[in-house]
N, C-alpha and C positions, 0 to 999 in steps of 0.2 A: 504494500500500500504506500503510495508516494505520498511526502509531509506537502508538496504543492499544495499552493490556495486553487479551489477548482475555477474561482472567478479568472483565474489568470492562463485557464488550460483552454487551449485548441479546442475544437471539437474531436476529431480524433486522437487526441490524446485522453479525453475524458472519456471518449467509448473504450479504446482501451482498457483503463484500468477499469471501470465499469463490469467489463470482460471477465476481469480477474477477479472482482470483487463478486461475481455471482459466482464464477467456477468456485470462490471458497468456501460459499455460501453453501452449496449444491454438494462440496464435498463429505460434510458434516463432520470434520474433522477438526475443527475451530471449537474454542470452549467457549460456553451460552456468550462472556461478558464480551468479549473478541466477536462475537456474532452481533451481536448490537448492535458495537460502531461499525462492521465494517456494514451493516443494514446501512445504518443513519450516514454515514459513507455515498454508500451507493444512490440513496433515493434523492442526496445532493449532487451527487455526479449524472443524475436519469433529467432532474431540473434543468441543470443547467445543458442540458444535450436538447433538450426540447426549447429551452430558448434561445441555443443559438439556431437553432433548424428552424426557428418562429422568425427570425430575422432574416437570413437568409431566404426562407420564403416570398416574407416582406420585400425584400430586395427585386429579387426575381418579378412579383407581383408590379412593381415601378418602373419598370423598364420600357421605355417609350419607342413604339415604332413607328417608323417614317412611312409614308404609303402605297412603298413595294413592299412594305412586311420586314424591313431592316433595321432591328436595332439602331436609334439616334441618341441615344441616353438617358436618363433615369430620369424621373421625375421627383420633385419633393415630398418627400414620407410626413402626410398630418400625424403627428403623434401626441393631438390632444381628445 
């Protein structure tokens, strides 16, 4: 389990370890209290996967085409 802040991880590097944090989970070879955090672990590393995939979308969602169907650039994201 990496001490990284997850606010500061990749998105693949947060599924990653996610990855591993179920494989240990799954192995039931972890004692109950080690099961806990690496739960409380995981379901902040499942968060944070979901909203960088919620932004990225976002992104995707913004992207302006010109009127042969060609990407011309993004448009401004309302984020109130």
């Amino acid at each position: 389990m990496s001490d990284t802040s997850i606010s500061e991880m990749s998105f693949e590097d947060a599924m990653k370890e996610l990855e591993t944090v179920v494989s240990r989970l799954e192995s039931g070879d972890v004692p109950l209290e080690d099961s806990i955090k690496l739960y409380e672990r995981g379901a902040a590393l499942k968060a944070h996967c979901q909203k960088k995939l919620a932004e990225a979308e976002e992104k995707v969602a913004q992207i302006a085409l010109d009127g042969d169907g060609k990407p011309k650039g993004t448009t401004p994201v309302d984020v109130t």
